[in-house]
C-alpha positions in Angstrom: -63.2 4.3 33.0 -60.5 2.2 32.6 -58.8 3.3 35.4 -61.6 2.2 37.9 -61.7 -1.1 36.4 -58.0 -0.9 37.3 -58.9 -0.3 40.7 -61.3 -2.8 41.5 -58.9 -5.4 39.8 -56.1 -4.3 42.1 -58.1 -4.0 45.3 -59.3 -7.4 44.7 -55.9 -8.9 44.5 -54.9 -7.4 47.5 -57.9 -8.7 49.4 -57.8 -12.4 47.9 -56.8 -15.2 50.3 -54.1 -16.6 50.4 -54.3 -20.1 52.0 -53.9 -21.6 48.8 -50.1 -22.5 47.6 -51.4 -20.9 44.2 -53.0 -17.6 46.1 -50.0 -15.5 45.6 -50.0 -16.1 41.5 -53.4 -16.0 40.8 -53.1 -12.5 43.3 -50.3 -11.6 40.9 -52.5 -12.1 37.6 -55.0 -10.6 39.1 -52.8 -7.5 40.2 -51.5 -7.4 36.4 -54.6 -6.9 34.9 -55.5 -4.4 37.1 -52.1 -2.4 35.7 -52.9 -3.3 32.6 -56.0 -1.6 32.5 -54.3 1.3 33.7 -52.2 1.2 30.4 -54.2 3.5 28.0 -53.4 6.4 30.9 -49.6 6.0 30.7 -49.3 8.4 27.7 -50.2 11.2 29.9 -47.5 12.4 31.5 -48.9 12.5 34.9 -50.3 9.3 35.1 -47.5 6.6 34.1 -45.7 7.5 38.2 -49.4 5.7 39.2 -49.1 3.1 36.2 -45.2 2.1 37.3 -46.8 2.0 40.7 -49.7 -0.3 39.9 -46.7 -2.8 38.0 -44.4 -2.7 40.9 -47.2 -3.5 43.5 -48.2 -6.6 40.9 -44.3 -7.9 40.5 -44.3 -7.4 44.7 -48.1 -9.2 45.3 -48.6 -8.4 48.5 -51.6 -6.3 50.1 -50.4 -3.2 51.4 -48.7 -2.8 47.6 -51.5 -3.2 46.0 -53.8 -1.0 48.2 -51.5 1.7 47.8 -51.6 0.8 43.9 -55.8 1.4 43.9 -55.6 4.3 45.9 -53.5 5.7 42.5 -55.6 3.8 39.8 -58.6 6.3 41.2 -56.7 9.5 41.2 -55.8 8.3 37.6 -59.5 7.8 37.1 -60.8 11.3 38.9 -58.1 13.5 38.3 -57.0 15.9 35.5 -53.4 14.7 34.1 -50.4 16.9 35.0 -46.7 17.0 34.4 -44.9 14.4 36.2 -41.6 14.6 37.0 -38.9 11.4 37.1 -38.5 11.6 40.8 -41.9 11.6 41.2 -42.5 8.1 39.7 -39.1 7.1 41.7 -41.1 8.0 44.9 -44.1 6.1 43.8 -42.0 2.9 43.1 -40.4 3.8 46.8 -43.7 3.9 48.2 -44.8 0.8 46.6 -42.0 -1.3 47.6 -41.6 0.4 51.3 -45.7 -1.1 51.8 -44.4 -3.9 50.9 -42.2 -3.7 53.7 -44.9 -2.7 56.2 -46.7 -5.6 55.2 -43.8 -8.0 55.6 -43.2 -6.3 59.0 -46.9 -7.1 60.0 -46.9 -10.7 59.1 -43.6 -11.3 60.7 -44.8 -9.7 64.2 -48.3 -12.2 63.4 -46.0 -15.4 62.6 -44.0 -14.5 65.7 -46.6 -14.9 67.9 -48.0 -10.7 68.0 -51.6 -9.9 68.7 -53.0 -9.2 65.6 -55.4 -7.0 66.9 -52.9 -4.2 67.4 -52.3 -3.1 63.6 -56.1 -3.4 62.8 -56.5 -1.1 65.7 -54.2 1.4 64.7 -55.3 1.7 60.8 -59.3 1.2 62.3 -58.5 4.4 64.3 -56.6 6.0 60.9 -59.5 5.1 59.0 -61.9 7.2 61.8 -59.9 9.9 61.9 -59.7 9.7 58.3 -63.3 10.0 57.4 -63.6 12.7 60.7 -61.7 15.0 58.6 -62.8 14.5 54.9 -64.8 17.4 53.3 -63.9 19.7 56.3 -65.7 17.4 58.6 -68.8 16.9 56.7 -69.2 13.2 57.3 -70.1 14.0 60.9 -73.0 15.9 59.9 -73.6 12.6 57.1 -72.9 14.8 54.6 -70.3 14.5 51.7 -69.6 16.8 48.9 -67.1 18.1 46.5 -66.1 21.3 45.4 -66.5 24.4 46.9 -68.6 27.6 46.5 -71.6 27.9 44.2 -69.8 25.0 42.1 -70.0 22.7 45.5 -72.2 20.0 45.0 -73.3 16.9 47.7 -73.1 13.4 46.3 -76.4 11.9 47.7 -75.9 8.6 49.8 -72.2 9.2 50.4 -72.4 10.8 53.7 -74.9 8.2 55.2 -72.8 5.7 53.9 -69.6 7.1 55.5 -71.6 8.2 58.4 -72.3 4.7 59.0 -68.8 3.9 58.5 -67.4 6.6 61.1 -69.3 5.3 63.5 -68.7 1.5 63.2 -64.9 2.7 63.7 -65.3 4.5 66.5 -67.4 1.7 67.9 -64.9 -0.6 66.9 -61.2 1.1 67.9 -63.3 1.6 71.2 -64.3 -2.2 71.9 -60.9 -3.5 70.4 -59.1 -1.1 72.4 -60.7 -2.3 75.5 -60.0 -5.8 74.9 -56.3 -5.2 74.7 -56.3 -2.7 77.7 -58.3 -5.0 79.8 -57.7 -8.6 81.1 -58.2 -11.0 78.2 -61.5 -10.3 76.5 -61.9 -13.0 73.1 -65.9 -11.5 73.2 -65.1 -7.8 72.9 -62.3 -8.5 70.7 -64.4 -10.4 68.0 -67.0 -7.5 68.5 -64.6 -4.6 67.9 -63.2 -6.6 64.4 -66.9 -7.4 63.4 -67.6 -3.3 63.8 -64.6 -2.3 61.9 -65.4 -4.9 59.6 -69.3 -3.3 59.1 -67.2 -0.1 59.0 -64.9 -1.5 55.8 -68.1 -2.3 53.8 -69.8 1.2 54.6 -66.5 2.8 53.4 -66.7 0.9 50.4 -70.3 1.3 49.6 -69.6 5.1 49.9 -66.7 5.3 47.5 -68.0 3.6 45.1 -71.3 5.7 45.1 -68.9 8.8 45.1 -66.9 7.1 42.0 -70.0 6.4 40.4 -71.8 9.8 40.5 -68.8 11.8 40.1 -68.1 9.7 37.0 -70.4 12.0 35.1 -69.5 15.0 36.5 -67.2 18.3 35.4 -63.5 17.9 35.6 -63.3 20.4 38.3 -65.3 18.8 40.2 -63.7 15.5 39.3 -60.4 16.6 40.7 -62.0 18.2 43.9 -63.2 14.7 44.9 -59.9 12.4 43.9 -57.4 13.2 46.8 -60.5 12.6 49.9 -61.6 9.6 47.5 -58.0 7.8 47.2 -57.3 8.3 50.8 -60.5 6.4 51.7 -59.5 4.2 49.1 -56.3 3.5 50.9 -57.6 3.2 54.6 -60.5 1.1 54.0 -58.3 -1.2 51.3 -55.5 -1.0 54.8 -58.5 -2.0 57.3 -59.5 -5.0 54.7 -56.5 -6.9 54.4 -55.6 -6.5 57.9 -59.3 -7.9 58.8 -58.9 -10.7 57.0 -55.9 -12.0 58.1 -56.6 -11.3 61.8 -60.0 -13.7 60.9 -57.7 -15.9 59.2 -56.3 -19.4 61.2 -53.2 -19.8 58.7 -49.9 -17.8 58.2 -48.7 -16.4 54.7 -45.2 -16.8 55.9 -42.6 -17.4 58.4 -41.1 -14.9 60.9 -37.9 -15.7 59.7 -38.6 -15.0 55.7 -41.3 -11.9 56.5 -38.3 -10.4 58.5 -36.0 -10.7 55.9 -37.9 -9.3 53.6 -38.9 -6.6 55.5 -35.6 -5.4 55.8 -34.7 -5.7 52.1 -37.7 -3.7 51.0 -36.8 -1.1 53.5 -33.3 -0.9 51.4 -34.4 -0.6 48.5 -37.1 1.9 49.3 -33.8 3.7 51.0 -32.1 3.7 47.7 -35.3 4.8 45.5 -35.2 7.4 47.8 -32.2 8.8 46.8 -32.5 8.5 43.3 -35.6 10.5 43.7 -33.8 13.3 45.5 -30.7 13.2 42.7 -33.4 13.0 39.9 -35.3 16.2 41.2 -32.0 18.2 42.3 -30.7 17.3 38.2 -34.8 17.9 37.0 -34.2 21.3 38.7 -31.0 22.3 37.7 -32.3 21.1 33.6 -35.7 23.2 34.2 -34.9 26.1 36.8 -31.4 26.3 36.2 -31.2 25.6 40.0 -31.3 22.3 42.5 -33.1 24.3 45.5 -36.5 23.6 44.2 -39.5 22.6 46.1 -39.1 19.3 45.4 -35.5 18.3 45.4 -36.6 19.5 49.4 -39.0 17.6 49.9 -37.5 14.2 48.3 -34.6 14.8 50.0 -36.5 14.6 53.0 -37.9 11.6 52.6 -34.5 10.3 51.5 -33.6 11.2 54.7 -36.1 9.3 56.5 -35.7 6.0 54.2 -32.0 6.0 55.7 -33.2 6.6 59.2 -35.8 3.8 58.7 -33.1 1.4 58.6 -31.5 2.3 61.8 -32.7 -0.4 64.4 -34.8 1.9 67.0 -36.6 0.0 69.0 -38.6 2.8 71.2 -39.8 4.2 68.1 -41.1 0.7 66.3 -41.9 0.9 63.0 -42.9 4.7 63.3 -40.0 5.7 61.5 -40.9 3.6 59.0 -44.4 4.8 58.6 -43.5 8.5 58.4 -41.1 7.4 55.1 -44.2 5.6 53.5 -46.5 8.6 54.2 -43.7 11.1 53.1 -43.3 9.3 49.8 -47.0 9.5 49.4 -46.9 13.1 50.2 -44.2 13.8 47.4 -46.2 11.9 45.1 -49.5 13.4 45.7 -47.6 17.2 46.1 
């Protein structure tokens, strides 16, 4: 289970302070081993896109990178291995470096004076919804299981665990949404990140039971579980980092130097982009002996939306920007 020891290495990296002038190396070294142990995988062809990932999120050391990178190290862990193609593992280094972009567009709205409140809000609320939806809504009745049929089974301690966590969310989105609605409110807003902060560690203590007792269990079954598991992985890792710099008194970086890099990452994630659509429309052409496959569509797509996320848009924010990252992830996942 080398692969899980990959992604606890790279969660912690993402979630270790960084107040220290040393932080972001020893976040880095950190990060590394964590890809690393993902390095007995990369033989399998449908695990070096998530291994790549897990080496560009520890070159970029920054959270959202790195979250993303765990969310991959336990589909590498719970998942069969299948074919991946080249644009695939373009896509996943796209996706990598455009959360590196979110996460410079974050601290540049925090250094320029932005409530941070606002993005833990928003991924709180994704991280509700989230867990409303897992298992065909199973987690509202505390329930969690995997598979379906006579080969379903129900991980035991999971779905109070996620329970829990569903409705700290809920409770928290609520109170930190009122606090920003209202007149200034510092009491409900401390209370709404202290509940979505009870609702992180729930999440947590759910995966990892999940992980743990699906460790042991049939491939099939393995495989059901990974997709719900990583997504958790990725909302709750999201929620995490955003908690702890909102709790945090101390900046990472400037406006000036976030905002530059924001817009650099977005580039390159622009031009990853489109060498994932030319590698699958040339990948087609090789295997089918035509471009108009499946997936030189749907990387071309999110080509499409890595150009449109550098267009300056200001009523749509950064929206355009999170429908490339979650297109990416979609092509990757697909």
């Amino acid at each position: 289970m080398s692969a899980a020891l990959g992604a606890v290495a790279l969660l912690l990296a993402a979630l270790l302070p960084a107040r220290h002038p040393r932080a972001g190396l020893a976040r880095r070294g950190l990060a590394a081993l964590g890809a690393v142990a993902l390095m007995p995988a990369a033989g399998d062809s449908g695990t070096w896109p998530f291994v790549l990932l897990a080496a560009g999120a520890a070159a970029l050391g920054t959270p959202f990178p790195l979250v993303l990178a765990a969310a991959g190290a336990v589909l590498v862990a719970l998942q069969p291995n299948a074919s991946a193609p080249v644009a695939v593992a373009l896509a996943a280094l796209a996706a990598g470096v455009a959360a590196d972009g979110l996460d410079a567009t974050v601290r540049a709205g925090r250094a320029s004076g932005a409530d941070t409140s606002r993005p833990v809000l928003a991924v709180g609320l994704a991280l509700a919804l989230a867990l409303a939806v897992v298992d065909g809504g199973a987690v509202l009745s505390w329930s969690f299981g995997v598979g379906g049929g006579a080969e379903r089974i129900v991980l035991s301690g999971v779905g109070v665990a996620l329970g829990a966590a569903l409705v700290a969310a809920l409770g928290g989105t609520l109170l930190l949404g009122g606090a920003l609605l209202a007149p200034p409110a510092p009491a409900a807003r401390r209370a709404g990140l202290v509940a979505l902060a009870t609702a992180a560690v729930a999440a947590s203590v759910g995966i990892v039971i999940a992980v743990a007792r699906l460790a042991s269990s049939p491939p099939g079954l393995r495989a059901a579980g990974a997709q719900p598991l990583a997504l958790l992985v990725g909302a709750t890792g999201v929620l995490a980092a955003l908690l702890l710099q909102a709790f945090a008194s101390t900046e990472e970086d400037s406006g000036s130097g976030a905002s530059t890099r924001a817009a650099l990452a977005f580039r390159v994630a622009a031009a990853l982009g489109l060498a994932a659509a030319a590698a699958a429309g040339v990948e087609g052409w090789w295997r089918d002996g035509t471009y108009a496959t499946g997936l030189t569509a749907a990387s071309s797509a999110a080509a499409l939306l890595g150009l449109a996320s550098l267009e300056p848009l200001p009523r749509l924010g950064i929206v355009p920007r999170l429908l490339l990252l979650a297109a990416l992830v979609g092509l990757v996942l697909a």
